[in-house]
C-alpha distance (Angstrom), angle and dihedral (degrees) to the residues before:
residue distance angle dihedral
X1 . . .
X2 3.73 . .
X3 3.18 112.6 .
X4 4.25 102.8 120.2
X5 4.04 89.3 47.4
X6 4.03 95.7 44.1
X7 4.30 90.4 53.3
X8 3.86 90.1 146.2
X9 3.76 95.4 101.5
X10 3.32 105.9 110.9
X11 3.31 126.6 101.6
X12 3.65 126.0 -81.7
X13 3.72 125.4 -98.5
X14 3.64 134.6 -152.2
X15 3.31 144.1 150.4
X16 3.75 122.1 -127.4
X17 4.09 136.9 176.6
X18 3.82 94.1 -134.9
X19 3.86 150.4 24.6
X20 3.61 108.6 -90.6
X21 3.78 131.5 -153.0
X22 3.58 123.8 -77.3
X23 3.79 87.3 23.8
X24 3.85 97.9 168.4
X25 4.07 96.8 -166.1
X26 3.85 130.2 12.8
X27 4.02 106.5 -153.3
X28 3.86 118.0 -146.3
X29 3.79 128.2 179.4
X30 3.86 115.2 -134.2
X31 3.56 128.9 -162.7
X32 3.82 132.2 -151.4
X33 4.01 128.9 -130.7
X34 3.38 141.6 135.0
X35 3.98 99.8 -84.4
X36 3.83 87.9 53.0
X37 3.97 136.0 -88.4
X38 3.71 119.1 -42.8
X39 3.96 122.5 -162.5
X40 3.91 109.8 -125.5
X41 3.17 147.7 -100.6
X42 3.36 81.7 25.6
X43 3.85 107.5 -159.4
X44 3.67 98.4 17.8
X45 3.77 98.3 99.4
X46 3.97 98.4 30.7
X47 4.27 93.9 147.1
X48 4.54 82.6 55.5
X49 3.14 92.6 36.4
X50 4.21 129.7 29.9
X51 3.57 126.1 -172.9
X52 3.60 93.5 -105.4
X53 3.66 95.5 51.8
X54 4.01 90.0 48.1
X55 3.57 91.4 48.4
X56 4.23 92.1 56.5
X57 3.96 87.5 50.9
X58 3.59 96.1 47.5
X59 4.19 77.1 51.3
X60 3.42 86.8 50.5
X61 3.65 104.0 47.5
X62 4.15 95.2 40.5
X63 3.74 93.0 55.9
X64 3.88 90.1 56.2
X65 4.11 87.9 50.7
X66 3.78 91.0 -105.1
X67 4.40 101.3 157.3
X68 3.88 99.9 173.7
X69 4.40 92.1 -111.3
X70 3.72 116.0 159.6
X71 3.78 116.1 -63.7
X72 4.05 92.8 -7.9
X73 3.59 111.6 151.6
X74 3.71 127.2 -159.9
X75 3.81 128.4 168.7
X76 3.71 130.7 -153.8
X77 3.97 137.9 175.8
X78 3.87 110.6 -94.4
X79 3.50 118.2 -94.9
X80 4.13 111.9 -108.0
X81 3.75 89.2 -118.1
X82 4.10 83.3 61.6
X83 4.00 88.5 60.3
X84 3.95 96.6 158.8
X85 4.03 90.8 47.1
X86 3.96 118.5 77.8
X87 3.86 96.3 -165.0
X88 3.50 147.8 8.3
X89 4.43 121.9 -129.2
X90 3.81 107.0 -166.8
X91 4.07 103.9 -174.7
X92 3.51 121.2 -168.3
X93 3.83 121.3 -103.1
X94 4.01 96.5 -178.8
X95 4.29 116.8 -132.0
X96 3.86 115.3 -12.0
X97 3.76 98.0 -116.7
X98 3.75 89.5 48.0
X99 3.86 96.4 58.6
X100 4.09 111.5 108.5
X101 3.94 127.9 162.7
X102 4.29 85.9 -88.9
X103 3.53 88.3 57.0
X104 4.22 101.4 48.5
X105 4.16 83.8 41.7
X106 3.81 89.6 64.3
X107 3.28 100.5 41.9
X108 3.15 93.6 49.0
X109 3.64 92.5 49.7
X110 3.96 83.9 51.4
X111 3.71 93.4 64.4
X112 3.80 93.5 44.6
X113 3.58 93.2 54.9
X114 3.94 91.2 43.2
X115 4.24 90.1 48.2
X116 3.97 95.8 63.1
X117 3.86 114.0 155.2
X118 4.32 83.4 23.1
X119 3.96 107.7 134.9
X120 3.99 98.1 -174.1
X121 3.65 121.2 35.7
X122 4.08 122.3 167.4
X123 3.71 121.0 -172.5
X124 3.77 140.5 -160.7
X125 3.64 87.9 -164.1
X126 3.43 91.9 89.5
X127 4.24 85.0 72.3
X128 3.74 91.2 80.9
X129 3.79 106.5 34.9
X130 3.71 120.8 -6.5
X131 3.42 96.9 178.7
X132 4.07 90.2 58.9
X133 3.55 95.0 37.4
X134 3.89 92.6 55.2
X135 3.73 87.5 46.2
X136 3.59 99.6 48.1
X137 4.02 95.3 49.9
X138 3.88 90.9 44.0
X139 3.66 90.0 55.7
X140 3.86 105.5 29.9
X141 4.20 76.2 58.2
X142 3.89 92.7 54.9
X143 4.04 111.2 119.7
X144 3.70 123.2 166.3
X145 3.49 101.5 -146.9
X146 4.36 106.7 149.0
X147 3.59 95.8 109.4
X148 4.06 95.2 48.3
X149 4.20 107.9 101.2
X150 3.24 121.4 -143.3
X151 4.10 88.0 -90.6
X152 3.76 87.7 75.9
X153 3.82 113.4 8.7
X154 3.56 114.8 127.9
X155 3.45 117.8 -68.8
X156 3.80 115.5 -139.7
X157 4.01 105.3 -96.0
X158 4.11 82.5 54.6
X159 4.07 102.1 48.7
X160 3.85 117.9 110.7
X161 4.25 108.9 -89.6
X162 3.28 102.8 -86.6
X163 4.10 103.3 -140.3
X164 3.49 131.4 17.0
X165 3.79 123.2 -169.3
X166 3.56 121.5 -164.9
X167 3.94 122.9 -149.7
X168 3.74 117.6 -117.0
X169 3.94 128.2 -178.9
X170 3.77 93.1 -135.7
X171 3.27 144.5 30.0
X172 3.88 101.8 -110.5
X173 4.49 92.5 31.4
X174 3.88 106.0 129.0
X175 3.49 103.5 -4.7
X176 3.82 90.3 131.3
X177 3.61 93.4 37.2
X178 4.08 87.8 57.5
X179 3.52 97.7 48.9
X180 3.73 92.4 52.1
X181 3.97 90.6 48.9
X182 3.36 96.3 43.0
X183 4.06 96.4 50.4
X184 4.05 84.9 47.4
X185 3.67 102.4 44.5
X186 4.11 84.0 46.8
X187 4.02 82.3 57.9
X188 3.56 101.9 49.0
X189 4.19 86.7 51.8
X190 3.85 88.9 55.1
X191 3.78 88.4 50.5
X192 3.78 85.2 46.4
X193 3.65 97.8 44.8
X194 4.30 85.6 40.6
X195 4.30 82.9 57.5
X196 3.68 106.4 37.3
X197 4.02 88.2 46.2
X198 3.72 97.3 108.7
X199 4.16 117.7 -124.7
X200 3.62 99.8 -113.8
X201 4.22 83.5 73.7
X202 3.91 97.2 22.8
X203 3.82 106.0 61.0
X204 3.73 124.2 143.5
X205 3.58 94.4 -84.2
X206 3.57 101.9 46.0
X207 4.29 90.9 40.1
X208 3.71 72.2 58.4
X209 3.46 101.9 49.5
X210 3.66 100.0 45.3
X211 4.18 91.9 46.1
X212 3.83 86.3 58.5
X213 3.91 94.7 48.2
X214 3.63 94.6 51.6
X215 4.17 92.2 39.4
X216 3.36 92.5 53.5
X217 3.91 104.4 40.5
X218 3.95 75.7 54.8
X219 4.12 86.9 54.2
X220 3.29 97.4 -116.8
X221 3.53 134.4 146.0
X222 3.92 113.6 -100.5
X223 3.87 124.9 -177.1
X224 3.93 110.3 -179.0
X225 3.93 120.3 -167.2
X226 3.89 121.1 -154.5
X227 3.66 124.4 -157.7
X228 3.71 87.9 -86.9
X229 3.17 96.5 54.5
X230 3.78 97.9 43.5
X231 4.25 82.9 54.7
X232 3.63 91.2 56.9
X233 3.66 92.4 40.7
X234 3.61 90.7 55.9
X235 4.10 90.5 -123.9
X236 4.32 91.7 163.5
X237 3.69 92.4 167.9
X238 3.62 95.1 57.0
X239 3.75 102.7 40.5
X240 3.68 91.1 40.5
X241 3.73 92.2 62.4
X242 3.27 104.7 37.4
X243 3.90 103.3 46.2
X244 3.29 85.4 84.0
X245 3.84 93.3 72.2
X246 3.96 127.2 66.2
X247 4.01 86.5 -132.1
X248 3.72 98.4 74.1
X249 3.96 118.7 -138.2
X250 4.47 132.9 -103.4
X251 3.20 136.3 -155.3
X252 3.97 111.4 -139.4
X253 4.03 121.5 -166.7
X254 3.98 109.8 -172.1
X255 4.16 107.9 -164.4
X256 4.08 121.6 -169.6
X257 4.03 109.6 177.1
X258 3.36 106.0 -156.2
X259 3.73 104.4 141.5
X260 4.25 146.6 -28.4
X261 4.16 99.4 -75.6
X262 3.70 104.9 84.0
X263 3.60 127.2 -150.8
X264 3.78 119.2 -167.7
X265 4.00 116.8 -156.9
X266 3.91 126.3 -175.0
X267 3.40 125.7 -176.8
X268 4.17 130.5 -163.7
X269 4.19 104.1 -124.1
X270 3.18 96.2 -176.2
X271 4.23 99.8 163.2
X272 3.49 96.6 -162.3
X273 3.84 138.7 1.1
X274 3.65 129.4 -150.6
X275 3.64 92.8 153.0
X276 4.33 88.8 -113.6
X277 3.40 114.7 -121.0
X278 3.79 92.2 -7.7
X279 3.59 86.8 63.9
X280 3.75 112.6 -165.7
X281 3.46 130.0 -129.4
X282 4.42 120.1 -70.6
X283 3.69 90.0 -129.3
X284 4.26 102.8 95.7
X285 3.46 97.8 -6.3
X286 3.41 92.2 136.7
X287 3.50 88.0 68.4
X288 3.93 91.2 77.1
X289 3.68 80.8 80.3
X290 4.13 77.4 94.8
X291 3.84 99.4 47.2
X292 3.96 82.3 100.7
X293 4.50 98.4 58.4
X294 3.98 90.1 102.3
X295 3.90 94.4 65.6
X296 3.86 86.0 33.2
X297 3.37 91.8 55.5
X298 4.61 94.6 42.3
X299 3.81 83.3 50.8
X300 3.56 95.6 47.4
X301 3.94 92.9 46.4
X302 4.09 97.8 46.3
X303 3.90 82.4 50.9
X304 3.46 93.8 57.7
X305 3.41 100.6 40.2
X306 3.80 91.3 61.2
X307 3.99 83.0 49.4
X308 3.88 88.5 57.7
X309 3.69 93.4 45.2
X310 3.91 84.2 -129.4
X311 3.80 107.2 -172.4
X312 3.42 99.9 -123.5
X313 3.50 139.9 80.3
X314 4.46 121.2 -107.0
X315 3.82 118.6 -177.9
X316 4.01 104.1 -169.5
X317 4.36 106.1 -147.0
X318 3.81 94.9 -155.9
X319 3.74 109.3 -176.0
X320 3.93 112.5 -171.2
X321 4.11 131.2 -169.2
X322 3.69 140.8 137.3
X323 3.79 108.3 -116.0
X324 4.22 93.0 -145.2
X325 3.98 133.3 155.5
X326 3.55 113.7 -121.2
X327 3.89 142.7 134.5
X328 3.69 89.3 -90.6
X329 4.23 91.0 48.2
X330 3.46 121.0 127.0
X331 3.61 110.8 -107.5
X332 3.74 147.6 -130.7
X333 4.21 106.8 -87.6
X334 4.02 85.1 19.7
X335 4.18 110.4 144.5
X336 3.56 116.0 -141.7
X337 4.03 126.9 -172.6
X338 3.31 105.4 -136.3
X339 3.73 121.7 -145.2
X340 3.97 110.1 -68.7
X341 3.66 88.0 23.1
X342 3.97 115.9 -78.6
X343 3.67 108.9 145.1
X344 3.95 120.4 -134.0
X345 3.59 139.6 -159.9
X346 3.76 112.1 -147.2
X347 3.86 102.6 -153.0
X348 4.07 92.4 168.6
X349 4.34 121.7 29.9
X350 3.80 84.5 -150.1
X351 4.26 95.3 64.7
X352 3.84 78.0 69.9
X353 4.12 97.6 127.7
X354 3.77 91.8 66.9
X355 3.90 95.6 53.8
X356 4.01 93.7 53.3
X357 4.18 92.4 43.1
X358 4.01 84.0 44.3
X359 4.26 88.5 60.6
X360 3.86 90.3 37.1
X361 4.05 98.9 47.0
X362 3.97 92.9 45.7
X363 4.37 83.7 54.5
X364 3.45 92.6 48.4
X365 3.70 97.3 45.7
X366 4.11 81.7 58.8
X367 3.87 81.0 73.5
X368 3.94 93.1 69.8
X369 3.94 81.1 -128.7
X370 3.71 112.5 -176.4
X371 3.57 97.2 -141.5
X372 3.75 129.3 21.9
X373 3.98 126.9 -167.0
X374 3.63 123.5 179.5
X375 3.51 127.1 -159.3
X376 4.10 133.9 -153.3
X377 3.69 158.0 151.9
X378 3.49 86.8 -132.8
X379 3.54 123.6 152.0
X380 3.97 143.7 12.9
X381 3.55 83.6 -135.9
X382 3.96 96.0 75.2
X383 3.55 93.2 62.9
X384 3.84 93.3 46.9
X385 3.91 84.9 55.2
X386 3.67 107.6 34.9
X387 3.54 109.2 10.9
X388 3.87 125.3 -120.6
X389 3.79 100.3 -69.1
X390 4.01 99.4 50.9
X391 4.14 114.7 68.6
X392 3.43 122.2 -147.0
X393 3.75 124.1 -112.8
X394 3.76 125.6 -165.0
X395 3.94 138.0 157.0
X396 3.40 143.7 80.3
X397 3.75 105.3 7.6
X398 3.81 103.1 -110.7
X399 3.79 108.3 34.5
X400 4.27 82.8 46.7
X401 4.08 89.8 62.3
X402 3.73 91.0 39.6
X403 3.89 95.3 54.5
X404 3.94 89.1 34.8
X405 4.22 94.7 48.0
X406 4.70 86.9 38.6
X407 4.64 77.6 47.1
X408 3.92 87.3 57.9
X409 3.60 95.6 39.0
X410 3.90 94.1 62.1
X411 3.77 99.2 37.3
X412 3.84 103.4 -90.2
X413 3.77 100.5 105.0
X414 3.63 100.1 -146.6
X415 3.96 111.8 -176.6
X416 3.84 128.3 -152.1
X417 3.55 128.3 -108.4
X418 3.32 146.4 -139.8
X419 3.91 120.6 -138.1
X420 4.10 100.0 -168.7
X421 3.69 110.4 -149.3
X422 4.39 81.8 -139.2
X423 3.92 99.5 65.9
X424 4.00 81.2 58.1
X425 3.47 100.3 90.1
X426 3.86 99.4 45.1
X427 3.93 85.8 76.1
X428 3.88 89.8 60.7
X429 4.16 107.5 123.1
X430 3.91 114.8 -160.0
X431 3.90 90.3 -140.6
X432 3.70 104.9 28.0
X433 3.72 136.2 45.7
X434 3.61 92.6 -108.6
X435 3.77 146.9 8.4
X436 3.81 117.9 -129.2
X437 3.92 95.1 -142.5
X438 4.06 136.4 12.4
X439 3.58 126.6 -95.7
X440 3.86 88.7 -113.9
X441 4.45 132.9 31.6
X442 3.90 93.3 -119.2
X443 4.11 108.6 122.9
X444 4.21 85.2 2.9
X445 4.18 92.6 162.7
X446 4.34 83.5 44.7
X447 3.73 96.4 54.7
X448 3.57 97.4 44.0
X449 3.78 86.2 55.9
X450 3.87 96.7 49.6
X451 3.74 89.2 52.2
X452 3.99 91.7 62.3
X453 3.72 89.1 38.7
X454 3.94 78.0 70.5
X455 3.72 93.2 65.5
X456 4.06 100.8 41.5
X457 3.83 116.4 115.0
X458 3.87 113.2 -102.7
X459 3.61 106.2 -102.2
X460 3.70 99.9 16.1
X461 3.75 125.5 123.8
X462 3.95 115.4 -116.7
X463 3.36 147.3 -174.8
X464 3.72 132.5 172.7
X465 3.83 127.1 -156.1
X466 3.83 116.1 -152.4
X467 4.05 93.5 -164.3
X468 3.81 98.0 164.5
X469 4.08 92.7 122.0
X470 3.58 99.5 39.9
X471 3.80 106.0 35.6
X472 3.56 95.4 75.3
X473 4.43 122.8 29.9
X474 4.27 103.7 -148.6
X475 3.97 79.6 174.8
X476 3.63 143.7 80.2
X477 4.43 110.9 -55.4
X478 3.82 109.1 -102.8
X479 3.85 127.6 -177.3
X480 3.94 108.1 -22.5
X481 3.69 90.8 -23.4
X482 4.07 123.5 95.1
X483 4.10 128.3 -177.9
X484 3.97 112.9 -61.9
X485 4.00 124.2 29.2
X486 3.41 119.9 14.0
X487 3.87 99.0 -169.7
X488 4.13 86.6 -127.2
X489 2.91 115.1 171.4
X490 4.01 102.6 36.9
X491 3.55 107.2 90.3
X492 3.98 91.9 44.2
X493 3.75 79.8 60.2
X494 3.49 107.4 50.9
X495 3.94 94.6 51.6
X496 3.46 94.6 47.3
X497 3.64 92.0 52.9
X498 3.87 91.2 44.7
X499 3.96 89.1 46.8
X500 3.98 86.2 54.0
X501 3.66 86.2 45.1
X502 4.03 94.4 55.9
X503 4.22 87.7 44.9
């Protein structure tokens, strides 16, 4: 099963100057306002496109109610004057002044998802923002399809489109812009394909396994530590929840060199969560199939950053464990030492995510890393607060609001914070140096994050992403996004590591 290493599946982007033959579907953007919809940019590709000829499709697409709204689609036949084009996809871009690179990514993503089993697509999108237009299609495309026999896989009317070429002005318009959205949207489908891999072929050793393969055909370093290894190393965390399991836990450490700033990233890999001991409920277990999107989403992110030829320096900190009941388990009132020697009380088997980032953020801080961002599933409690679209962001005061205000600019609306000095105290343990949880669920999402504040380096910018919510859609598909892994929090990484990079 290859679906992680093979992640060139998407469709294939290009730019192009013209409407070719055997165009199956011409893509417009349409905005809403009072005086009607109006297709945009609206004098950007006047040679494909004339006046007259946008005037009979806006015709066209009124009399069949079409009124430009967010993510509307409507489809008509192709006007004759359009003679190598069989259709026409007008998707909905909401009021003019409203439109932003979020907005053209999901509707873009809208029409991909609505133009299965389509093998030529060409787009004016790409007018107002290539970049997100390229993005949105590529990942509005996605489908995870490897474990699908031939008794169900997709027949040929429901495959992703199969090319999508986006108009340009000139010849050399976007071509930087595509590369970089092509090389990220790629990423966020290996985080995807990472998540929505199901446990019983992504366990520690195989998450492992397939992080090493793709690090080093990137040539990068790649240091992998077995459960030996983590025992001698004294890695508590790790080994303490994931002895419950039969598939014993790693420790992965992903290094691109690219220059003196260091950024430090560590991701939770949890492979599967039943919550140990303090087993959680039947209902949507299956879910914990996600509980590992954090270190998808570090692995991801390092990759891509040696991809960009960022000029920086990323170390992904991947710890990876199966979080299983057994006789062997860890249990309730269980001390662990934690890597580097703080001792914790684990009061619930199911605040398990914080004990494996706690051994992982105390190695990477032995990098002198200028910046460190973690990354995790983490808590119920993020959903309760900010729903399952909006991440989480907490840390040290500044670097949180830069990574939560660079989240919002590329579409994944993370949210600041606090981490009140108060709720401190309520992780005290009587025998240990720590408690993993409170005594009570006020301020869950808050707590969790003051506990790993306990193992960041003194002096080191952090951040921590609670992405339980938004890592992984068990709804309806929306914009770009379908059910299963979203690849949240990728692209928040990447630009804040290439915003640290141009410092």
């Amino acid at each position: 099963m290859t679906a992680v290493a093979d992640r060139s599946l998407g469709p294939e982007l290009a730019r192009t100057q013209t409407i070719g033959v055997d165009t199956d579907v011409l893509v417009l953007g349409l905005t809403s306002s009072e005086n009607g919809p109006a297709i945009v940019p609206e004098d950007l590709f006047g040679d494909v496109l004339p006046a007259d000829l946008r005037a009979e499709l806006l015709d066209q697409l009124g009399a069949v109610g079409a009124k430009g709204k967010a993510e509307e689609l409507t489809r008509v036949p192709a006007p004759a004057a359009l003679e190598n084009v069989t259709s026409v996809l007008a998707v909905g871009l909401g009021a003019a002044d409203k439109i932003d690179a979020e907005q053209i990514r999901r509707s873009a993503g809208v029409a991909a998802r609505a133009l299965s089993g389509t093998e030529l697509v060409v787009t004016t999108l790409s007018g107002l923002d290539l970049g997100a237009a390229a993005e949105g299609f590529y990942l509005g495309a996605y489908a995870f399809t490897p474990f699908k026999s031939d008794k169900s896989a997709p027949k040929p009317d429901e495959r992703p489109v199969a090319r999508v070429e986006l108009l340009v002005p000139e010849a050399d318009f976007g071509a930087e812009a595509l590369f970089r959205a092509q090389l990220t949207a790629e990423a966020v489908a290996t985080a995807r394909d990472f998540v929505n891999t199901p446990p019983s072929h992504l366990y520690p050793a195989e998450f492992a396994s397939r992080a090493q393969e793709l690090a080093e055909g990137a040539g990068l370093e790649v240091e992998v530590l077995d459960e030996k290894a983590l025992e001698a190393g004294g890695y508590g965390g790790v080994l303490g929840v994931g002895k419950g399991s039969s598939r014993p836990p790693r420790l992965v450490r992903i290094t691109y060199s690219g220059g003196p700033k260091k950024v430090a990233l560590v991701g939770k890999g949890i492979t599967f969560d039943t919550g140990g001991i303090s087993i959680k409920p039947a209902q949507n277990m299956e879910n914990m199939t996600s509980d590992m999107a954090g270190a998808a989403a570090v692995v991801a992110t390092t990759l891509l950053a040696a991809r960009l030829s960022l000029p920086i320096t990323v170390t992904a900190t991947v710890p990876m464990a199966e979080n299983m009941p057994s006789a062997t388990a860890q249990r309730p009132g269980d001390v662990l030492t934690q890597y580097g020697g703080t001792t914790v009380e684990v009061l619930n088997t199911d605040a398990e995510g914080r004990l494996i980032l706690a051994d992982a953020m105390v190695r990477a801080g032995e990098d002198e890393p200028d910046y460190l961002i973690d990354v995790a599933t983490l808590t119920g409690a993020q959903m309760v607060a900010l729903g399952t679209r909006t991440p989480g962001v907490m840390g040290t005061d500044d670097f949180r609001d830069r990574v939560a205000r660079i989240s919002r600019e590329v579409g994944e609306n993370g949210w600041s914070m606090p981490l009140p000095a108060e709720l401190r105290a309520d992780l005290n343990s009587k025998i240990a140096d720590l408690a993993n949880v409170a005594p009570h669920r006020w301020g869950g999402m808050l707590s969790a994050g003051l506990f790993l504040k306990e193992f960041v380096p003194e002096g080191v910018q952090w951040a921590h992403l609670d992405i339980a919510g938004p890592a992984y859609n068990t709804g309806g598909p929306f914009g770009y996004i379908g059910k299963g892994g979203t690849g949240v929090p990728v692209r928040t990484l990447i630009a804040v590591i290439e915003d640290i990079a141009g410092e």
